[in-house]
C-alpha positions as CSV (number, residue, x, y, z in Angstrom):
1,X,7.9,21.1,11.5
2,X,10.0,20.6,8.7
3,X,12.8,18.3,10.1
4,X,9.1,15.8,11.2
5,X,9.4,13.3,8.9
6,X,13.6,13.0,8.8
7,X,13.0,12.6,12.3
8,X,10.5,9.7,12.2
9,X,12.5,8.2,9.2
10,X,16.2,8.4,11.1
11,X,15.0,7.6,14.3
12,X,13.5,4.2,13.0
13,X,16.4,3.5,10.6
14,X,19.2,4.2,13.8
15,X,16.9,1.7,16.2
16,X,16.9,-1.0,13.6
17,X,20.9,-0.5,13.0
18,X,21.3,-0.9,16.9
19,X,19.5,-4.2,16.2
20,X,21.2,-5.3,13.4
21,X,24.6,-3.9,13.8
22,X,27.3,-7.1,13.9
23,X,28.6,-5.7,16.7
24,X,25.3,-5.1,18.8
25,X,23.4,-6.1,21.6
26,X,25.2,-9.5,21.3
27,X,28.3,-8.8,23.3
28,X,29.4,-11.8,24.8
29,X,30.2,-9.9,28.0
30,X,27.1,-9.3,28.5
31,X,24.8,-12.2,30.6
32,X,23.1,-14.1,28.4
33,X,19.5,-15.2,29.1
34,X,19.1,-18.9,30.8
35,X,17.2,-20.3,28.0
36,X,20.1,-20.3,25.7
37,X,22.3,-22.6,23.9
38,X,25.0,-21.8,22.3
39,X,26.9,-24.0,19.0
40,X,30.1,-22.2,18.4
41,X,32.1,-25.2,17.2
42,X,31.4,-27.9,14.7
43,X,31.8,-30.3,17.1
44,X,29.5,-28.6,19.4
45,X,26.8,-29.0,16.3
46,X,27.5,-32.4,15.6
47,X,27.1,-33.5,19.3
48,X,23.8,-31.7,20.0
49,X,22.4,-33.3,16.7
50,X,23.4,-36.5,17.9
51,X,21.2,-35.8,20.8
52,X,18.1,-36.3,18.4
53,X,16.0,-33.4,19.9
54,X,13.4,-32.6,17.6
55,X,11.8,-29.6,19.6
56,X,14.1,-26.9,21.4
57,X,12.3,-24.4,24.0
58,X,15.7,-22.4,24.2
59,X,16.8,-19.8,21.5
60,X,19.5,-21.4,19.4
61,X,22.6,-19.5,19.1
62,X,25.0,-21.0,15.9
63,X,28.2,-18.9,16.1
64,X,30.0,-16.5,18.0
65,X,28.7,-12.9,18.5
66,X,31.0,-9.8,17.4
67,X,34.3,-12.7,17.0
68,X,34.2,-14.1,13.0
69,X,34.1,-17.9,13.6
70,X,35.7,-20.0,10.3
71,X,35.0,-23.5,12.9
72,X,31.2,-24.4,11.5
73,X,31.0,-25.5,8.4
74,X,27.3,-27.2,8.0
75,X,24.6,-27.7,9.9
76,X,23.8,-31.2,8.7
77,X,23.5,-32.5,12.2
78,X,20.5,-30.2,13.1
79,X,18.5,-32.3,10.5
80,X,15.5,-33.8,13.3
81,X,14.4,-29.8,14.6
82,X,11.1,-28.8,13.7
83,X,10.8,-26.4,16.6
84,X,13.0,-23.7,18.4
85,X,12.3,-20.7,20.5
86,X,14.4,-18.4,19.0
87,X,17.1,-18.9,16.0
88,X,20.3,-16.7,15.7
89,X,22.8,-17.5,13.3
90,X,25.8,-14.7,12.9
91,X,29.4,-14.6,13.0
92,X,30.3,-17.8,11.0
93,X,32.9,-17.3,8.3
94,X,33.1,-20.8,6.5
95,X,28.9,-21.1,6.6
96,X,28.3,-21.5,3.0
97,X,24.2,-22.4,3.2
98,X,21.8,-23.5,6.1
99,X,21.4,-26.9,4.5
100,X,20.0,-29.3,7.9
101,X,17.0,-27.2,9.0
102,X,14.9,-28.3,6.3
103,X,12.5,-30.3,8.9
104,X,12.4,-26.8,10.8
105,X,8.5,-25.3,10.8
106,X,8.1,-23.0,13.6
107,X,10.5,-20.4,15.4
108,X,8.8,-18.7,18.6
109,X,8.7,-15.6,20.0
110,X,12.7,-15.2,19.9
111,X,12.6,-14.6,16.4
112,X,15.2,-16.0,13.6
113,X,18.2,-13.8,13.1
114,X,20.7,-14.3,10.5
115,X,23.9,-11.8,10.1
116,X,27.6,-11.6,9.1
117,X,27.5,-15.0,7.2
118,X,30.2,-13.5,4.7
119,X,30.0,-17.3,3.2
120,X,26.6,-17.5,3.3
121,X,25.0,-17.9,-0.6
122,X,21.6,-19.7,0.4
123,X,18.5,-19.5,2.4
124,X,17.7,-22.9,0.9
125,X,17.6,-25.1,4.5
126,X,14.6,-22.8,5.7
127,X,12.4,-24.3,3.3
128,X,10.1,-25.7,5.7
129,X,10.3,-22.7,8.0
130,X,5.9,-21.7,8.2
131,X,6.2,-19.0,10.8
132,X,8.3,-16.5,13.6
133,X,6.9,-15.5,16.4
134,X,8.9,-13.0,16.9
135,X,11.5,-10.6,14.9
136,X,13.5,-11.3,11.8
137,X,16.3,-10.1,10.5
138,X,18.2,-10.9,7.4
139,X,21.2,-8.8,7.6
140,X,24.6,-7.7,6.7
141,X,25.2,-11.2,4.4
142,X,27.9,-10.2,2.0
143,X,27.4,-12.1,-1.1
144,X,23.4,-13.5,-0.4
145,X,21.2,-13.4,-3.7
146,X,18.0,-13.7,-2.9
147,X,15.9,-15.0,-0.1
148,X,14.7,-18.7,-1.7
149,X,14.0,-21.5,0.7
150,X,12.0,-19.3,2.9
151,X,9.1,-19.7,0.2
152,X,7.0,-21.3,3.4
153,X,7.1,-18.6,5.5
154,X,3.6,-17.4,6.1
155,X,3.4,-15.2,9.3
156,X,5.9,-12.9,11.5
157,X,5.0,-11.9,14.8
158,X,7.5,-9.2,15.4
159,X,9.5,-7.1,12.8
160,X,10.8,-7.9,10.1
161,X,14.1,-6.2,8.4
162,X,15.8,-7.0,6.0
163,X,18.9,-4.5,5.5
164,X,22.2,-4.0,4.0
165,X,22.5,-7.0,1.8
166,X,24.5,-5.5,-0.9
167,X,24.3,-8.3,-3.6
168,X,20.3,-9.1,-3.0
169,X,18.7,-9.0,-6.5
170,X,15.3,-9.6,-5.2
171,X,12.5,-10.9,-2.4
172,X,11.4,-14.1,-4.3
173,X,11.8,-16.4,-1.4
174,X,9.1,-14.5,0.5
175,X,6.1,-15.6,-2.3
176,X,4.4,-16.8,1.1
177,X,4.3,-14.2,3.5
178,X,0.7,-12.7,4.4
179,X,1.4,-10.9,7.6
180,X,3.9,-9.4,9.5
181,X,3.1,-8.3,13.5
182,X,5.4,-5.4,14.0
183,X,7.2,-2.9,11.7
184,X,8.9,-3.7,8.3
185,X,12.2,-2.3,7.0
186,X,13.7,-2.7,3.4
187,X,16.8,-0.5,3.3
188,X,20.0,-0.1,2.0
189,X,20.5,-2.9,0.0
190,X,22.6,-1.8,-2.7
191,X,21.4,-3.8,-5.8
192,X,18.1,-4.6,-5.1
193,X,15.6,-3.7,-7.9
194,X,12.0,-4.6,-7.0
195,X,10.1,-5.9,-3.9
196,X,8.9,-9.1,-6.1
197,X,8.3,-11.7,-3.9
198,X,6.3,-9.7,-1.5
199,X,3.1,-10.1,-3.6
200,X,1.1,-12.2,-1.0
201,X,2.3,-9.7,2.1
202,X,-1.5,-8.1,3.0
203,X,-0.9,-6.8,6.5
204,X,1.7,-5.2,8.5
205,X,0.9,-4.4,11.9
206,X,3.6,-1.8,12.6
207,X,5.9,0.8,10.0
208,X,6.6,-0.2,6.2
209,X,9.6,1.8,5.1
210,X,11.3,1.3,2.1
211,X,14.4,3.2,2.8
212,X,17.6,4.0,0.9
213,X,17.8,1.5,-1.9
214,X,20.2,2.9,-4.5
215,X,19.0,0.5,-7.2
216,X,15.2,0.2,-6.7
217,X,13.0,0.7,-9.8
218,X,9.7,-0.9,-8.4
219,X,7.6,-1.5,-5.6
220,X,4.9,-3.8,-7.5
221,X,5.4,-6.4,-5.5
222,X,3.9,-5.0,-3.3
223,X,0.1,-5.6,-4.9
224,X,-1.4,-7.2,-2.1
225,X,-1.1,-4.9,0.5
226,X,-4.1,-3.8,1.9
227,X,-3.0,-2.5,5.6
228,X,-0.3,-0.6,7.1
229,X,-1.0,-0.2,10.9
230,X,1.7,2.0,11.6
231,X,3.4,5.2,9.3
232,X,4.7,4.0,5.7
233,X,7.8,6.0,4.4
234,X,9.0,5.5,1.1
235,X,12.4,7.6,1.7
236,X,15.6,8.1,-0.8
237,X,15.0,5.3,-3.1
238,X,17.3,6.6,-6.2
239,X,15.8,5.9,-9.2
240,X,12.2,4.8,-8.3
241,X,9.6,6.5,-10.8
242,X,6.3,5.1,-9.5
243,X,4.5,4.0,-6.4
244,X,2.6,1.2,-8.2
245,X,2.1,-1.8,-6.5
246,X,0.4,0.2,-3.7
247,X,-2.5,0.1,-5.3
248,X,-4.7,-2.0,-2.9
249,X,-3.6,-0.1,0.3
250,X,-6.9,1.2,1.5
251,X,-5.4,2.5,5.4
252,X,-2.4,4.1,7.3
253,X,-2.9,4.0,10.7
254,X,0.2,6.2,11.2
255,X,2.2,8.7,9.0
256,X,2.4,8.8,5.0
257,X,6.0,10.3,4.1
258,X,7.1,10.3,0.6
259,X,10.7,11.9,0.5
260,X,13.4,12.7,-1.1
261,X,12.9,10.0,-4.1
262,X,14.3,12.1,-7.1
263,X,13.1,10.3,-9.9
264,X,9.7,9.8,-8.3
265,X,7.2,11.2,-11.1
266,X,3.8,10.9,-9.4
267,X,1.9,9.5,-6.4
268,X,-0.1,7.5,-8.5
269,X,-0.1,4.2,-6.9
270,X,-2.0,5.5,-4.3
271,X,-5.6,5.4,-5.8
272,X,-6.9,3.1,-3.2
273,X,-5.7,4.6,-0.1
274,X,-8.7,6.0,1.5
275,X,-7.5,7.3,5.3
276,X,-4.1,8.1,7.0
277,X,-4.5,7.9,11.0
278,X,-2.1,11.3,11.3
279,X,-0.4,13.3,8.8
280,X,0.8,13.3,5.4
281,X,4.2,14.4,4.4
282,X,5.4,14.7,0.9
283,X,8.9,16.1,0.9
284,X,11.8,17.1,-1.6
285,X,10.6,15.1,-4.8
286,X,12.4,16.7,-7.6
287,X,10.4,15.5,-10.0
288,X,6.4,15.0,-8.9
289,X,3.8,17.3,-10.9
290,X,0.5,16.0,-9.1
291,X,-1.2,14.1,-6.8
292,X,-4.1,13.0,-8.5
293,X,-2.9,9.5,-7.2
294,X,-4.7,10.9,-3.7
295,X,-8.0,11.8,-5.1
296,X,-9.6,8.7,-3.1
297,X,-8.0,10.1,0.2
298,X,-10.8,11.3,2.1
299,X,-9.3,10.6,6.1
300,X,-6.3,12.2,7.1
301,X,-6.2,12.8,11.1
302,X,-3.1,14.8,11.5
303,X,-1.6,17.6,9.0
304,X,-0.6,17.9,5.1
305,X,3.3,19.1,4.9
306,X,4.1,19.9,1.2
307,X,7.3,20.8,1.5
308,X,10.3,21.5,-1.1
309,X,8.8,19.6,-4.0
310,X,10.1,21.9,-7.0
311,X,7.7,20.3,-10.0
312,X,4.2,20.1,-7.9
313,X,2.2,22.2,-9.1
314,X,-0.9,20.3,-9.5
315,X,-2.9,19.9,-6.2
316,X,-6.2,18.6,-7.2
317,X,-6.2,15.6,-5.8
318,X,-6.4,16.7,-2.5
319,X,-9.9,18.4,-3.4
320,X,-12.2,14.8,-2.0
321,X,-9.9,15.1,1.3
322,X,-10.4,18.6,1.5
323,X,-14.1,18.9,0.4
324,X,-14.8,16.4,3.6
325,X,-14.4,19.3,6.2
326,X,-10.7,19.1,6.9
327,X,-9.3,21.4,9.0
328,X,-6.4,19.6,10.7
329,X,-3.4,21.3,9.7
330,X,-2.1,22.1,6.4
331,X,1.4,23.3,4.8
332,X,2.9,24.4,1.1
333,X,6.0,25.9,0.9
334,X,8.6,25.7,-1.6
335,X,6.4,23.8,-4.3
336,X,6.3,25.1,-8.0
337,X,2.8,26.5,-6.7
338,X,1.6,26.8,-3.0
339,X,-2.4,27.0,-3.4
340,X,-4.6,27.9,-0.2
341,X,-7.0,25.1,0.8
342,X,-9.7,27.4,-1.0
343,X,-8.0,27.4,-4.3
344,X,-7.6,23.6,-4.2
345,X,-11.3,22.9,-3.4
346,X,-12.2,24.7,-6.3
347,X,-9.2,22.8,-8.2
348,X,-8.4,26.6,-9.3
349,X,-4.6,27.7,-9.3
């Protein structure tokens, strides 16, 4: 059982690199779907805009999959769309911002995906841009800041992963998310300090991991939270000290897997979490001394794994969980104490 929760945390991570890896599922030998049109060429762009179409049902394709493209420049021409199907912008070497798709308000269920834009320094033409049906992913953009002009972005059907960014600072352009359909992913972006920006994001339907972020120091911006349908891993953040900002998460409806976060002092953040649907895996914290920030925890419906955490010697705030007449399954090993289930109901070590 040990190896459980690196399992569930590298078999999500290698999925979501499948998706977003430049040279992925978008190999141009491959058949592409019928609804599908394809701007690889400025001239391409400028002649569909002249076209005046204002709604697409096809999934836009802006680029050339897996072959750098230096050809578009803007996409000025694409100025009358308010609707598309499905958005994929990758590839384009000379793309410096998405300036033209301000009148843009609704992607369906083909999701927006925008990768390898080495040019690429803005969000900013997404500003009218209110909801995706489907995924998104904001990947693999060498020198993109932050995430501004996609402050009207409300809802996401699908996923939502935004991953190996290395010069995002920050999530301020996503002030107006509430909801996200499927799983979430933050993860190795290399400078990227807090989640602030996130403050208004209340639901997510699927996973929340917050994954290999050398430069984190916060997760506060995640304050609104409420709901995580799926398993929430907070995994190898470097120098994150505090889970606060998780404070209004009352349910997991999956796992809840705190590992390997070396500066990670206590599990505080999690005073409002009140059930996890299966189990609870707190793994190879160097530093965490208690979990008093679990004494509200009172549903787990799967096991406890307390594995390898060298400072934890402080189990009390499992007593409420434990008091309830759980029996489920339950681990210590390799902690600075490893108390029975008898000696932590009676908070006696």
């Amino acid at each position: 059982m040990k190896n459980y929760k690196n399992r569930l945390v590298l078999s999500a991570l290698v999925s979501l690199a499948c998706l977003t890896a430049c040279s992925s599922s978008n190999n141009p030998t491959e058949p592409q779907p019928l609804d599908l049109t394809i701007l690889d060429t400025q001239a391409k762009i400028d002649a569909f805009g002249a076209q005046g179409d204002t709604v697409l049902t096809e999934r836009l394709v802006i680029g050339i999959a897996n072959q750098p493209n230096s050809s578009i420049t803007n996409l000025n021409a694409l100025s009358r769309l308010t609707s598309v199907k499905g958005l994929a912008i990758y590839d384009n070497d000379s793309l410096g911002d998405l300036s033209g798709l301000e009148n843009l308000t609704t992607i369906g269920v083909d999701g927006l995906m925008i990768e390898c834009n080495p040019s690429l320094t803005s969000m900013s033409g997404l500003i009218g841009l209110q909801s995706v049906g489907g995924n998104t992913i904001v990947g693999m953009n060498e020198i993109v800041a932050t995430l501004d002009g996609l402050n009207s972005l409300v809802t996401i059907g699908g996923d939502f992963t935004i991953t190996e960014n290395p010069r995002l600072i920050n999530m301020s352009g996503l002030i107006g998310l509430q909801s996200v359909g499927g799983n979430t992913v933050v993860g190795m972006n290399g400078i990227i300090a807090t989640l602030d920006g996130l403050n208004n994001l209340a639901t997510v339907g699927g996973d929340l991991i917050v994954d290999e972020n050398p430069a984190l120091t916060s997760i506060a911006g995640l304050i609104g939270l409420q709901s995580v349908g799926g398993n929430l891993a907070i995994s190898m953040n470097g120098i994150i000290e505090s889970l606060s900002g998780l404070d209004n998460l009352a349910s997991i409806g999956g796992n809840l897997a705190i590992d390997k976060n070396p500066r990670l002092l206590r599990v505080n953040g999690l005073l409002g979490l009140v059930s996890v649907g299966s189990t609870v895996v707190i793994t190879d914290n160097t530093l965490i001394a208690d979990l008093s920030g679990l004494s509200n925890l009172s549903s787990v419906g799967g096991g406890l794994l307390l594995l390898r955490n060298p400072a934890l010697n402080n189990f009390c705030g499992l007593k409420t969980l434990l008091l309830t007449g759980y029996n489920t399954g339950y681990a210590a090993v390799g902690n600075a104490l490893n108390p029975t289930i008898d000696e932590i109901k009676n908070c006696v070590f």
